[in-house]
Biopython code that builds the backbone (N, CA, C, O; Angstrom):
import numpy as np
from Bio.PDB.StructureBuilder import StructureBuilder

atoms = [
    (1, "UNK", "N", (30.127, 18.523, 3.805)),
    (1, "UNK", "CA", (28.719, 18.804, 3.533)),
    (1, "UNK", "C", (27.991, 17.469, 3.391)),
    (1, "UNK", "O", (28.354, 16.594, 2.604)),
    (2, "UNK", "N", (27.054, 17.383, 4.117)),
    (2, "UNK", "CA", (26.289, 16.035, 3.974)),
    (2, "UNK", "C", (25.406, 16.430, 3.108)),
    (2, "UNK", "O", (25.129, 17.629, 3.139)),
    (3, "UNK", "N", (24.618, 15.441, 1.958)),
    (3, "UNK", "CA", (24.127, 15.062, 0.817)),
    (3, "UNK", "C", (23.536, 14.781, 1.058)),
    (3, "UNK", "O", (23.946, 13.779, 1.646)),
    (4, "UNK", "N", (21.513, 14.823, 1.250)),
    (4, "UNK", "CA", (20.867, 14.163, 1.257)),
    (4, "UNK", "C", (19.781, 14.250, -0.337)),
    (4, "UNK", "O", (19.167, 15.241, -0.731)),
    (5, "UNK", "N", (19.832, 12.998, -0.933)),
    (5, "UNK", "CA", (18.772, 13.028, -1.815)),
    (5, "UNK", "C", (17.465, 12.126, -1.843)),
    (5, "UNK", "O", (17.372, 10.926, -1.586)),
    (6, "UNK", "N", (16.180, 13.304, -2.342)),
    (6, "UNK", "CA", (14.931, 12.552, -2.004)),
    (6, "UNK", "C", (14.297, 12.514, -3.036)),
    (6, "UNK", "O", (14.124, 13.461, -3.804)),
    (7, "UNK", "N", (13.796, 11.151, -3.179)),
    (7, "UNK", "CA", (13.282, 10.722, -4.904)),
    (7, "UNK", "C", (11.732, 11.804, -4.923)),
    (7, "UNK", "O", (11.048, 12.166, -3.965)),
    (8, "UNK", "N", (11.591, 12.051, -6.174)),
    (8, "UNK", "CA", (10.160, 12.958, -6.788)),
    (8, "UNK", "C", (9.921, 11.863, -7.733)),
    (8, "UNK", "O", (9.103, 12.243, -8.571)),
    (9, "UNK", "N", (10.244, 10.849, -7.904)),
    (9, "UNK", "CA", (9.646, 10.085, -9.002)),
    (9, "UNK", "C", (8.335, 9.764, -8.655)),
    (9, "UNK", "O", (7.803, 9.919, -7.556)),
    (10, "UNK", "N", (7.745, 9.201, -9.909)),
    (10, "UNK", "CA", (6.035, 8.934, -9.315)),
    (10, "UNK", "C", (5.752, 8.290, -8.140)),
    (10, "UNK", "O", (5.137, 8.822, -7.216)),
    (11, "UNK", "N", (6.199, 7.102, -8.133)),
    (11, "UNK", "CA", (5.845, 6.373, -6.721)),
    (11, "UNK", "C", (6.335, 7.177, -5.502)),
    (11, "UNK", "O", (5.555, 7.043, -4.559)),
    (12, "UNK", "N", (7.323, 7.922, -5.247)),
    (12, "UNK", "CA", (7.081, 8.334, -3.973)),
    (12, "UNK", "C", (7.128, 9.857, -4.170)),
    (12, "UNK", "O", (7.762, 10.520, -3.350)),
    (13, "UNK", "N", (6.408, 10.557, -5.354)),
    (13, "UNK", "CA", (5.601, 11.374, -5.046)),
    (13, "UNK", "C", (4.069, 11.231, -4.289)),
    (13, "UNK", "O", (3.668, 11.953, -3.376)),
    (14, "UNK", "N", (3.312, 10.073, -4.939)),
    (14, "UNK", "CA", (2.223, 9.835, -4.479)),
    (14, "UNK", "C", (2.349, 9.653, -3.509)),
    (14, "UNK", "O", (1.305, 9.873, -2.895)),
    (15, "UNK", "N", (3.808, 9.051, -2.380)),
    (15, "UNK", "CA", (3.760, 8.817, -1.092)),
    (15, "UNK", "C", (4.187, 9.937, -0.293)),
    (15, "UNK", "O", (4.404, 9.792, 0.910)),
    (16, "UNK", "N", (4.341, 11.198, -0.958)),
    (16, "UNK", "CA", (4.606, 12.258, -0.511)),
    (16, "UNK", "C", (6.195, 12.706, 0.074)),
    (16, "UNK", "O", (6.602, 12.551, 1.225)),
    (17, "UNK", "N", (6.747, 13.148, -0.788)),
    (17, "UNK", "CA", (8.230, 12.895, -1.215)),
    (17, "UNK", "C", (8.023, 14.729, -0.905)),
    (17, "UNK", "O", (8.847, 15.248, -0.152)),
    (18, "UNK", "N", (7.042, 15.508, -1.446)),
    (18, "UNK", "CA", (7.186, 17.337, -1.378)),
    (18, "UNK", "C", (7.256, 17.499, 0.260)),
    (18, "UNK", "O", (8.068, 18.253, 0.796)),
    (19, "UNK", "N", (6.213, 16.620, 1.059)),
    (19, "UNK", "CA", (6.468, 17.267, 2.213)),
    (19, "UNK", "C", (7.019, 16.825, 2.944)),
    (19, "UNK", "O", (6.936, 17.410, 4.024)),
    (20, "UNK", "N", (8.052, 15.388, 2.920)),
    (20, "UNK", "CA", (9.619, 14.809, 3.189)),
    (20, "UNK", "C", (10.295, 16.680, 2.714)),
    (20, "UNK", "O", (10.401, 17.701, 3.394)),
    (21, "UNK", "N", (10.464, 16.513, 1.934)),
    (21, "UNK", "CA", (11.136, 17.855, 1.365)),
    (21, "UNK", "C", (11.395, 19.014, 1.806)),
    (21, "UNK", "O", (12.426, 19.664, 1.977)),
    (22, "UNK", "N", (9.799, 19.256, 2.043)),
    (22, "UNK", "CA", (9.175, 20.837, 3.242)),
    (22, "UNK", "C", (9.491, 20.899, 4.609)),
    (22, "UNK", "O", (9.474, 21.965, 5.225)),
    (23, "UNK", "N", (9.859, 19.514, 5.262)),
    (23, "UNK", "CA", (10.057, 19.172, 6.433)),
    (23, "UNK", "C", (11.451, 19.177, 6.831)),
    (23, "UNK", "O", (11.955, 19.470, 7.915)),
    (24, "UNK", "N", (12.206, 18.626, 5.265)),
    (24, "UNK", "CA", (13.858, 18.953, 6.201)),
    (24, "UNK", "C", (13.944, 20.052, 5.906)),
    (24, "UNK", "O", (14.457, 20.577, 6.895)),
    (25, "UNK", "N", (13.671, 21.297, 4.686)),
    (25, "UNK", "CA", (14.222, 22.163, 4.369)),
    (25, "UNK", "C", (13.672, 22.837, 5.631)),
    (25, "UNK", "O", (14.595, 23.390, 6.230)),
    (26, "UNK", "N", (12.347, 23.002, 6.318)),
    (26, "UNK", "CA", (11.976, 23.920, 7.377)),
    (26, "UNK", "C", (12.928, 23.219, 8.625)),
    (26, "UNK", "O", (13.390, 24.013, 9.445)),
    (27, "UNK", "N", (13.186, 22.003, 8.769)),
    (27, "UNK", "CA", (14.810, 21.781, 10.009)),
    (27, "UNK", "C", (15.683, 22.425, 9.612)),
    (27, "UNK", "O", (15.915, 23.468, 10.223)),
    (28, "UNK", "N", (16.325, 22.157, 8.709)),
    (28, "UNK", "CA", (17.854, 22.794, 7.925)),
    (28, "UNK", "C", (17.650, 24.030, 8.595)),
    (28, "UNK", "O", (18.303, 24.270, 9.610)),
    (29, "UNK", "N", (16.324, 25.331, 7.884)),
    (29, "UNK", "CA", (16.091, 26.752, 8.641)),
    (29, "UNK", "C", (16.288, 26.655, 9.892)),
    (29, "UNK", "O", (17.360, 27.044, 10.357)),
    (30, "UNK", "N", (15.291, 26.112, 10.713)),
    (30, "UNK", "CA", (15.348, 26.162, 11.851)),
    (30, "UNK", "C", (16.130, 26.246, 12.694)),
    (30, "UNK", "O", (16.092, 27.125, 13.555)),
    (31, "UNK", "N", (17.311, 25.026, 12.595)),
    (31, "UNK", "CA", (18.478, 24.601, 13.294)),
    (31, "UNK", "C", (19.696, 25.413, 12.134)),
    (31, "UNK", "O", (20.769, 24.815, 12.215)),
    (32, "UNK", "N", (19.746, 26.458, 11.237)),
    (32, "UNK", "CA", (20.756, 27.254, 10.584)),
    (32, "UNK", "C", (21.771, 26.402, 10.449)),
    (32, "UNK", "O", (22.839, 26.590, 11.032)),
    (33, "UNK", "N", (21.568, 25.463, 9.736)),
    (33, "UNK", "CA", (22.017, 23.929, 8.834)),
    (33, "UNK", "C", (22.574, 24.372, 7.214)),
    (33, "UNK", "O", (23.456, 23.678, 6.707)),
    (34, "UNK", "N", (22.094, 25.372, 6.572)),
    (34, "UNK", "CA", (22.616, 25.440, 5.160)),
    (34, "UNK", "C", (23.632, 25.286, 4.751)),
    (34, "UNK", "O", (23.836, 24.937, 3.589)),
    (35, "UNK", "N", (24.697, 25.547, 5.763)),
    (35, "UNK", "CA", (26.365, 25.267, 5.279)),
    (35, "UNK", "C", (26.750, 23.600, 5.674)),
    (35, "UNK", "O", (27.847, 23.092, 5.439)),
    (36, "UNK", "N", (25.366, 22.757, 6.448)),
    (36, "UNK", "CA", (26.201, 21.393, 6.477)),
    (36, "UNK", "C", (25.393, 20.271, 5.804)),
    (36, "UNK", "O", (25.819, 19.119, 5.888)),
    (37, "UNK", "N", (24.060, 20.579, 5.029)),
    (37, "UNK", "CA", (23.091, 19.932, 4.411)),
    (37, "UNK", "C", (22.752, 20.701, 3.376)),
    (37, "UNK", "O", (22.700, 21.925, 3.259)),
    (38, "UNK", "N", (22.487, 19.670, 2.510)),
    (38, "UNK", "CA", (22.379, 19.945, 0.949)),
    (38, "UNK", "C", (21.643, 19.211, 0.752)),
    (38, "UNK", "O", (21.919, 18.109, 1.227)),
    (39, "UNK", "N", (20.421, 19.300, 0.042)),
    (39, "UNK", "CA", (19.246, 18.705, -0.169)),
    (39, "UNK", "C", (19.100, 18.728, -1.700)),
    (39, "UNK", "O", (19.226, 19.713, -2.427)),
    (40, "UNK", "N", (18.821, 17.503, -2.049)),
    (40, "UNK", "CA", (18.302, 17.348, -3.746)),
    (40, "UNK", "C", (17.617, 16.670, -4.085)),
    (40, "UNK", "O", (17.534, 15.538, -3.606)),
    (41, "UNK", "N", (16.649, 17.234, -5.317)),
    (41, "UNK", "CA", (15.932, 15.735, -5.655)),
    (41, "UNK", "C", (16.442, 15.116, -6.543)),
    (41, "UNK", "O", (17.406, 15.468, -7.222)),
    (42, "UNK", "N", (15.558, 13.693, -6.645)),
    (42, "UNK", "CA", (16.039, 12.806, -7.975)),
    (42, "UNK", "C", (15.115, 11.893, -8.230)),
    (42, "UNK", "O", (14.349, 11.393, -7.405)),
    (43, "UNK", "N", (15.174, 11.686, -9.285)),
    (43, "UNK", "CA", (14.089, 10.505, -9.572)),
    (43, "UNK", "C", (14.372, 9.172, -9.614)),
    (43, "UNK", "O", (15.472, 8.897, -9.134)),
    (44, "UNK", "N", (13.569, 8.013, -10.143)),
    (44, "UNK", "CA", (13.561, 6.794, -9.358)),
    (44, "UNK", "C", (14.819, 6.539, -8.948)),
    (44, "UNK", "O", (15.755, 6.685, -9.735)),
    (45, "UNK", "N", (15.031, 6.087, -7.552)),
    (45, "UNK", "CA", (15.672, 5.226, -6.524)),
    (45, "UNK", "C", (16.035, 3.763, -6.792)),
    (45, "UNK", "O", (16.936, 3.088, -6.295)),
    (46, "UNK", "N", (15.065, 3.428, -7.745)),
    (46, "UNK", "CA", (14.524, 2.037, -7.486)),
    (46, "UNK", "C", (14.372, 1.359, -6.320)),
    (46, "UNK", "O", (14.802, 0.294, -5.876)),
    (47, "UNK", "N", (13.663, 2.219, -5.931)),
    (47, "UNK", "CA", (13.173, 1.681, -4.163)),
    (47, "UNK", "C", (11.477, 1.670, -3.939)),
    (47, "UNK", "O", (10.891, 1.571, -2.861)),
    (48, "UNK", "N", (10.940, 1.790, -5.155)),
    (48, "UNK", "CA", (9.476, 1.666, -4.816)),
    (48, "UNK", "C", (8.941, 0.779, -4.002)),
    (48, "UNK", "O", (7.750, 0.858, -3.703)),
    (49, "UNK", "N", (9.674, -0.109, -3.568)),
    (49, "UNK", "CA", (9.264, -1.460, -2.659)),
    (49, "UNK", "C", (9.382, -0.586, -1.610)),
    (49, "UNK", "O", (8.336, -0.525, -0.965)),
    (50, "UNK", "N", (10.047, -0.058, -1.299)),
    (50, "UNK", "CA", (10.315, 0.655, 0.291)),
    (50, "UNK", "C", (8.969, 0.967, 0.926)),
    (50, "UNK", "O", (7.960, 1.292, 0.300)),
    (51, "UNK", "N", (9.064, 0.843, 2.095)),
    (51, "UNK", "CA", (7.304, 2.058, 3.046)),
    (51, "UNK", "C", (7.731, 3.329, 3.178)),
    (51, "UNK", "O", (8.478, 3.635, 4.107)),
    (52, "UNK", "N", (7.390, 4.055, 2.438)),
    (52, "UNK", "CA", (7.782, 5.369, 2.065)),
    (52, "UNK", "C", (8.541, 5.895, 0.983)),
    (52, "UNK", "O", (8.970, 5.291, -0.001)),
    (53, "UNK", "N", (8.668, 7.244, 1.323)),
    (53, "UNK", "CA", (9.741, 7.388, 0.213)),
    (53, "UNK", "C", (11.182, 7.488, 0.289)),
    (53, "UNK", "O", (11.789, 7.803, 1.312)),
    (54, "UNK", "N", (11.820, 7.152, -1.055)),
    (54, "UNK", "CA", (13.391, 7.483, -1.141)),
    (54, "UNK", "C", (13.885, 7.987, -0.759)),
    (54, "UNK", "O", (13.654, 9.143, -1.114)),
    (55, "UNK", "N", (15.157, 7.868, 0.404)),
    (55, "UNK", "CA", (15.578, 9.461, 0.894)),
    (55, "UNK", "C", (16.962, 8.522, 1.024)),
    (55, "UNK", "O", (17.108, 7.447, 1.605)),
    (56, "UNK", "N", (17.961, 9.360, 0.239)),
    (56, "UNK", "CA", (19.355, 8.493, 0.590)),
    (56, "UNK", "C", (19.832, 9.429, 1.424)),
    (56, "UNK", "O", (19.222, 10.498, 1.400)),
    (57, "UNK", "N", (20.933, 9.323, 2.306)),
    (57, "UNK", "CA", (21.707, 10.013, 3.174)),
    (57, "UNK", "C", (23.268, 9.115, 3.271)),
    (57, "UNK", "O", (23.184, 7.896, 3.422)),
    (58, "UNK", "N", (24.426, 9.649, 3.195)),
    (58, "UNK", "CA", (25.900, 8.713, 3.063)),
    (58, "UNK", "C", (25.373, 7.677, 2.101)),
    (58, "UNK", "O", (25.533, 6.580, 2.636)),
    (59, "UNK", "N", (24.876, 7.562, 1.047)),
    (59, "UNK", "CA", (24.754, 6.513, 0.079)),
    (59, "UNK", "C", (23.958, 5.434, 0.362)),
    (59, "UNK", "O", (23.544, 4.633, -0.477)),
    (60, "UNK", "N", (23.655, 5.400, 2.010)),
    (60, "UNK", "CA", (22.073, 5.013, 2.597)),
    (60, "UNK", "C", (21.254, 4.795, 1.726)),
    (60, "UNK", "O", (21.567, 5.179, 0.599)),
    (61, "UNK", "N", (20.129, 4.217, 1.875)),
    (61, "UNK", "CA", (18.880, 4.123, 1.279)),
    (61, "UNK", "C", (17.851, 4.228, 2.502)),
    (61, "UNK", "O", (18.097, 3.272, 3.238)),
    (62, "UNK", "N", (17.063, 4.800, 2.895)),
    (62, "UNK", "CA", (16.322, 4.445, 3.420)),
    (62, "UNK", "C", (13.998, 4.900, 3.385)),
    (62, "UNK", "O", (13.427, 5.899, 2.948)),
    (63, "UNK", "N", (13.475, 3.776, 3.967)),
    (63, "UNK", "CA", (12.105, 4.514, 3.272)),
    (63, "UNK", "C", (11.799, 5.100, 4.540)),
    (63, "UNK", "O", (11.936, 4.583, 5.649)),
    (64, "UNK", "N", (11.162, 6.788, 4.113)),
    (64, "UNK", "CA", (10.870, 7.730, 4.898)),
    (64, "UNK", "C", (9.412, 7.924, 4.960)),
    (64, "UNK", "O", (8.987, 8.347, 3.885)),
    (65, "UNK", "N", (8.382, 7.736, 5.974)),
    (65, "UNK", "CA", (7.093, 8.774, 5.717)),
    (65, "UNK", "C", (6.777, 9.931, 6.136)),
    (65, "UNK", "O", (7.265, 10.474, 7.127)),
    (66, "UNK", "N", (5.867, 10.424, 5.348)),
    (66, "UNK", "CA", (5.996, 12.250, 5.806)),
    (66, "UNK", "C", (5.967, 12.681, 7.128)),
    (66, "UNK", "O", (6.566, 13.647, 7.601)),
    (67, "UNK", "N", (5.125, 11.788, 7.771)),
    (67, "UNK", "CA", (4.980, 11.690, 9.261)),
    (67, "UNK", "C", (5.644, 11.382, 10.097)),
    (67, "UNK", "O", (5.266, 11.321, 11.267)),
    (68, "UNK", "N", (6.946, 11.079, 9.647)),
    (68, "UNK", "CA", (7.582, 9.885, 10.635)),
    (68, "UNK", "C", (9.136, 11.360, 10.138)),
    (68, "UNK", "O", (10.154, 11.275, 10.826)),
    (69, "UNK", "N", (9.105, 12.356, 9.160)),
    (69, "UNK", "CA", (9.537, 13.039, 8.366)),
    (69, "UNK", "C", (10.950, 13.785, 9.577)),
    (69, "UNK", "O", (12.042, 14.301, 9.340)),
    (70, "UNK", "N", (10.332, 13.541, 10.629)),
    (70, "UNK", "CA", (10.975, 15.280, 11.734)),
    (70, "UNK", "C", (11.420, 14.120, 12.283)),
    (70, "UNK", "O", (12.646, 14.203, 12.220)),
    (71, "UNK", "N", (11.046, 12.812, 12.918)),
    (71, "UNK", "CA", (11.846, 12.019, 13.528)),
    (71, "UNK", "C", (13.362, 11.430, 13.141)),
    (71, "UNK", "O", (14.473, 11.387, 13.669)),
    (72, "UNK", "N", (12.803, 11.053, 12.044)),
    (72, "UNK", "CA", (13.977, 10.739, 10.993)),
    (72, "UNK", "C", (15.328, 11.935, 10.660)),
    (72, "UNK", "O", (16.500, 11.717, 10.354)),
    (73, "UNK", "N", (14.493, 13.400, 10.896)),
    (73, "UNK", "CA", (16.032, 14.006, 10.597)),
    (73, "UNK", "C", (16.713, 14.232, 11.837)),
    (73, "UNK", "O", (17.857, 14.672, 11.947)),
    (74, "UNK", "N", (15.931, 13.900, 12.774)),
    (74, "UNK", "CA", (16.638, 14.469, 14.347)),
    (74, "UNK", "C", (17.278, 12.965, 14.568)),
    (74, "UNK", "O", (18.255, 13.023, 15.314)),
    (75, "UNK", "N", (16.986, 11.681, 14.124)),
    (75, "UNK", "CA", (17.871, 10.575, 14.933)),
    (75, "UNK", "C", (18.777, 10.145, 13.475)),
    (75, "UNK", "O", (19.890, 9.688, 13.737)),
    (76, "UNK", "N", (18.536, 10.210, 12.414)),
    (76, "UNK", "CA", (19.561, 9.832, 11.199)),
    (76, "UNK", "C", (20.365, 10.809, 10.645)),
    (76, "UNK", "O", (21.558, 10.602, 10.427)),
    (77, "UNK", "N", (19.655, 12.164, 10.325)),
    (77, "UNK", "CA", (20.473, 13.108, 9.903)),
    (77, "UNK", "C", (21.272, 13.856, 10.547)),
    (77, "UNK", "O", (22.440, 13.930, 10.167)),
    (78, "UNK", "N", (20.770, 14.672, 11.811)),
    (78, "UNK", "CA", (21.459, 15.401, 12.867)),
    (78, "UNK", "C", (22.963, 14.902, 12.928)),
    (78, "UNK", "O", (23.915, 15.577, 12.536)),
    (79, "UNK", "N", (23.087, 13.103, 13.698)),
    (79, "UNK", "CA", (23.949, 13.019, 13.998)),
    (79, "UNK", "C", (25.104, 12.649, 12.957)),
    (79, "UNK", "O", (26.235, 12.415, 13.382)),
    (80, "UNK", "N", (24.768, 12.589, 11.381)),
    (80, "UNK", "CA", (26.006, 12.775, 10.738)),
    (80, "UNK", "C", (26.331, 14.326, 10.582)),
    (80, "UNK", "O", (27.259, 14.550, 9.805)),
    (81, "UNK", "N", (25.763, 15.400, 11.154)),
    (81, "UNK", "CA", (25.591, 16.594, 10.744)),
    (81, "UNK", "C", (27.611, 17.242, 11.459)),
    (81, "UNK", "O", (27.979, 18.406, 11.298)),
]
sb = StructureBuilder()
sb.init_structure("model")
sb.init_model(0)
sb.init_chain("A")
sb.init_seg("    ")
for serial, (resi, resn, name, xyz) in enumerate(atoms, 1):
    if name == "N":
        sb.init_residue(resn, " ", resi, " ")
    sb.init_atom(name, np.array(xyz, "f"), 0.0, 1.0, " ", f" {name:<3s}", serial, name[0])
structure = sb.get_structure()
């Protein structure tokens, strides 16, 4: 089961961390993913420096924007899937 966790702490709530959130959980549906992705939140990362928000994946760090949200799970997440 791959692990992905995405910070709700303040700073990348304001950078929009809910609809990072809304975006993989509506992939996960889409592509009938629930048995190989697990999604959680957490608070600070200590990654507020990042452009975007917190999103770890394999112990990864990386900064995500909401927009950039669907790209990111089809070229980083998919293929550990």
């Amino acid at each position: 089961m791959l692990e992905i966790k995405i910070c709700v702490g303040s700073s990348c709530h304001l950078k929009g961390s809910y609809n990072v959130i809304n975006e993989f959980q509506h992939l996960i549906e889409e592509k009938a993913l629930h048995d190989k992705i697990d999604i959680k939140a957490t608070f600070c990362m200590k990654q507020c420096q990042k452009n975007g928000v917190a999103v770890e994946v394999n112990n990864e760090i990386f900064g995500v924007l909401p927009e950039a949200a669907e790209e990111f799970f089809k070229n980083v997440i998919l293929p550990k899937v």
